[in-house]
C-alpha positions in Angstrom: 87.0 60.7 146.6 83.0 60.4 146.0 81.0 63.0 148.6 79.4 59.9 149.7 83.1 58.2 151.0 83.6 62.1 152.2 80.9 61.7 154.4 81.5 58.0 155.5 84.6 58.6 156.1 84.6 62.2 158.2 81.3 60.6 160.2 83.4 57.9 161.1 86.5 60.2 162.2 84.3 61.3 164.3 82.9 58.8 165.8 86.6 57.2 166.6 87.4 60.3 168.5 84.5 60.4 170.2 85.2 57.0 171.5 88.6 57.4 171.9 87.7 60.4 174.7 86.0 57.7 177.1 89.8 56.6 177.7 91.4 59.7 178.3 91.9 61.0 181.6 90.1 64.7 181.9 88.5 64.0 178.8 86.0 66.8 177.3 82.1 66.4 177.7 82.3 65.5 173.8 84.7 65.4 171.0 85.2 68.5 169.1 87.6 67.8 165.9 88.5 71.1 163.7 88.4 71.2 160.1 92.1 71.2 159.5 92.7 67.9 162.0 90.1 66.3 159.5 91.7 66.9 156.3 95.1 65.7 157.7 94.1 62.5 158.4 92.0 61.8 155.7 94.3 61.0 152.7 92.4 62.8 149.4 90.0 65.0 150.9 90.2 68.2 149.6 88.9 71.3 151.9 86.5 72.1 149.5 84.8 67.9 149.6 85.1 68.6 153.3 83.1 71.2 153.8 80.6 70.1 151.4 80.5 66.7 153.6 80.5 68.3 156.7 77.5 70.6 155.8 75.4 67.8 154.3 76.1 65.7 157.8 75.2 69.5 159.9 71.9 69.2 157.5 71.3 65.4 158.3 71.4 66.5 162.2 74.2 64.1 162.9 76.8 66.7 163.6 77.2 70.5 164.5 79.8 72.8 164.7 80.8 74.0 167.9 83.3 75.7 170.5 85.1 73.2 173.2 86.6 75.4 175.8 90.0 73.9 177.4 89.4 75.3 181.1 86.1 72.7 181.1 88.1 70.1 180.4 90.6 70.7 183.7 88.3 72.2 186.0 87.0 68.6 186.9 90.2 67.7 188.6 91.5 68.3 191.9 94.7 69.6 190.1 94.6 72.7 190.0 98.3 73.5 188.4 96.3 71.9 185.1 94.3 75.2 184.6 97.4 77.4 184.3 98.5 75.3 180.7 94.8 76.2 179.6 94.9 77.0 175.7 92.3 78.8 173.8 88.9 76.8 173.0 88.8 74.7 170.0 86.1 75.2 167.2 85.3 72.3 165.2 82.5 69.4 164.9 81.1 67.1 166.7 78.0 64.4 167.0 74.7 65.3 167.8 71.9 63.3 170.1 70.8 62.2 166.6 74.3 61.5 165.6 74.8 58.7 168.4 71.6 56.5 167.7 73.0 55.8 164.0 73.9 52.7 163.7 77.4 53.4 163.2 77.8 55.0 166.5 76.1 51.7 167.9 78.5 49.2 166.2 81.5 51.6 167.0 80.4 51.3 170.4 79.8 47.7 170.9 83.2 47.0 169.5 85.0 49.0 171.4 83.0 47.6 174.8 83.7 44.4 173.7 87.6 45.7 173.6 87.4 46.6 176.5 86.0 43.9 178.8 88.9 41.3 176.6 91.4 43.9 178.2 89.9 43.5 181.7 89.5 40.1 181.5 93.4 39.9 180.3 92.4 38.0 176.5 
């Protein structure tokens, strides 16, 4: 795998799970995927091609590493039972401001809109 289809490919890992959080119910305020949930579902990505991607994306100020703490993610709810199955934060990467006016974010987006009024509109 080329560094460039590294970084094509982890950007757009990203991008799906930042999407897929809009559907979940007491989704975080952003996705936050770790380094080892990247290289297991990218087939032929090596750690080491990983890292280099990921820095290169951290340097084009489309992604950052961060922490995601669980108890954020329940404390929106009204169920209060949720915060006792709190786990530890997650540390891992996520898009930036910059990183959702690429044009990949915006096409990402748009098709997964248009998913989603064909569901509500029962196509």
């Amino acid at each position: 795998m080329t560094k460039r289809e590294a970084k094509e490919k982890i950007f757009s890992m990203l991008i799906g799970c930042e999407i897929s959080t809009y559907t979940a119910m007491y989704a975080p305020d952003r996705a936050v995927v770790p380094i080892s949930n990247i290289l297991a579902c990218i087939d032929g990505l090596t750690k080491y091609r990983a890292r280099k991607a990921l820095k290169e994306l951290i340097s084009d100020g489309v992604i950052c590493y961060t922490s995601q703490g669980c108890p954020a993610i329940v404390s929106y709810g009204e169920y209060t039972e949720l915060v006792a199955d709190a786990a530890p934060p997650i540390n891992g990467y996520c898009l930036t401001k910059k990183g959702f006016e690429t044009e990949e974010w915006k096409q990402a987006y748009a098709q997964w809109n248009k998913s989603m009024e064909e569901w509500a509109n029962g196509e």
